[in-house]
Each structure stands twice: as C-alpha cells, then as structure tokens.
N, C-alpha and C positions, 0 to 999 in steps of 0.2 A: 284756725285749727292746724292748715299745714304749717303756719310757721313756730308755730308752737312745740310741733311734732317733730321739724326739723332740725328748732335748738336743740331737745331733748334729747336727738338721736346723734346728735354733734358729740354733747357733752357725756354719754354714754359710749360713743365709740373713743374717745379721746380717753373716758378713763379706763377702760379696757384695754388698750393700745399701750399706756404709762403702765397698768398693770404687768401685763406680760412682757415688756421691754424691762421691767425692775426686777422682776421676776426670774428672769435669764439672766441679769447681771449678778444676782446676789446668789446662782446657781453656778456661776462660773468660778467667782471669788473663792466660794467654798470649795470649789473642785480644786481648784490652785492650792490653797490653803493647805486641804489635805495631801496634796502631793509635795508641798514642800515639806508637811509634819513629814511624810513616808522615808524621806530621802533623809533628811535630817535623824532621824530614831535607827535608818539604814548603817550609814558612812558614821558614826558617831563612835563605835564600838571598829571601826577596820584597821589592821594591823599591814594591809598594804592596800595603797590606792592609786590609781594611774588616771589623769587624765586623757580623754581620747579623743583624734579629731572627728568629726564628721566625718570621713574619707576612710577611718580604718571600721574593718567589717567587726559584726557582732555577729559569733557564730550561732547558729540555729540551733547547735545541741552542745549542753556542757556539759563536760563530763570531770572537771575537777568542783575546786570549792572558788570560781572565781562568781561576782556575780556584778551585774549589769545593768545600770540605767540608762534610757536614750531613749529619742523618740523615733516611733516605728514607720512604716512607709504609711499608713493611715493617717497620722497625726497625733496618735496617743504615746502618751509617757510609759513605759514600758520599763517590766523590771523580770529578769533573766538569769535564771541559775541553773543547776543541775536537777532541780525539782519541774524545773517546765517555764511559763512566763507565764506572767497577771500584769494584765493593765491596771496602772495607779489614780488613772485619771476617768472616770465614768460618765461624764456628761459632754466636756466637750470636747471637739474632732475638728482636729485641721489647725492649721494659723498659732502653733505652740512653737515659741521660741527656746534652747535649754542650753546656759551657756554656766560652765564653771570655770572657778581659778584658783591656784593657788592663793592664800595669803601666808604671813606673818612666819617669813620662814621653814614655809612645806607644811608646816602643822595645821593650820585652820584651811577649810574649804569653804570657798564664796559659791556659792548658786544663784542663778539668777530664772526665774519661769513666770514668761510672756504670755497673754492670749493676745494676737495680734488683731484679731477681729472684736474684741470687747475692748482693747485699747487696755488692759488690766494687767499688773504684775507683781510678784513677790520679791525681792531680793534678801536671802540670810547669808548666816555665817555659820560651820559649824565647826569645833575643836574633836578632831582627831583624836581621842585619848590615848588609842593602842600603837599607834606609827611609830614604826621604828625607822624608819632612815624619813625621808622627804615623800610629799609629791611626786610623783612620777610623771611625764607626760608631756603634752601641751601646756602652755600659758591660758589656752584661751580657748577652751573642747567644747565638744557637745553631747559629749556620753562621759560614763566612769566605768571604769573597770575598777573590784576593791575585794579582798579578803579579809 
C-alpha cells in the first residue's frame, strides 16, 4: 500500500509542479505580450521621439505633453506623463530587460522586452507615422521620451 501511495503521490506532485511552472510561463508571455501591444499603440501616433539612455533621469513630475517609458527601480515597465504614472506590466517584477533602436532611417522603432528569469521575450517594429525629422537619441536606450 505504501508504495502504491508513494507513486501516486509522485505523480501528483509532479503534475502540480508542471502545472504551476506552465502556468506562470503563459502569465508572463501574456504580460510581455501586453506591454509590447502598450508601447506599440503608444509611439505609433508620436510626432517626436527620443531615445534615452539608462543614465539619463526620468523626472518624477511632468508638466509638459512629454511622455515616458522605462523601467522603474522595481522592475516594472512604467509609463509616465503629466497625468501621473501606471505600470504596464501586472504580473511580473524584476529581471525586465527594455532596449530600443532606431531603424530604417529614424522612422521605424525596434523594441526589444526580456523577462530574464522566464528566459522569454518579444521583439517588434513600429512605423512612426507622425515624425517629422528622425530619431532622436541613443542607438541603443532603455527608455523613450515621445510626443
């Protein structure tokens, strides 16, 4: 009987274990997922946008129409205007990588968002419709500044 009880409790803890390990992966994908829709439906309509590096500060109150993505000293992707800030990302905290770049002549914006601890990541493109001059910035940031 014990060893009967002890497969059973093998093969119970093993699918509970693959449950909640799949479970958080397909919670994270989706977090991703939605923060690249965010940023992508954001910068899509901006008539100016500046790459920025990690190094330059993100002021704590805005008081023009600039506004702001980057990740915070928490870990969450954060989005920042003259309205106040809202976190983009709901589930997961920490181990977020967020690198942009220009492409294709200052007009398209590359994104790139990590979760380093699920090993998971997105990479898009988005066309600038409204820009009028280029790119601004960095080659290779970790925030945007955009109007």
């Amino acid at each position: 009987m014990a060893v009967v009880l002890g497969v059973g409790y093998s093969f119970f803890y093993f699918g509970t274990t693959s449950f909640t390990i799949g479970e958080s992966q397909s919670n994270v994908q989706q977090d991703i997922r939605l923060a690249a829709d965010f940023i992508t439906r954001q910068v899509r309509y901006a008539a100016e946008l500046e790459i920025l590096d990690e190094n330059d500060a993100i002021p704590e109150t805005i008081t023009n129409q600039d506004n702001y993505i980057f990740i915070n000293d928490d870990g969450f992707i954060e989005f920042r205007n003259k309205d106040g800030s809202k976190i983009i990302n709901h589930i997961t905290t920490g181990g977020f990588e967020l690198v942009f770049q220009p492409k294709a002549e200052g007009k398209i914006l590359y994104f790139k968002i990590n979760d380093v601890k699920q090993k998971y990541g997105i990479e898009s493109e988005v066309m600038i419709l409204n820009i009028v001059d280029t790119i601004a910035g960095v080659n290779n940031g970790a925030a945007i500044r955009y109007k």
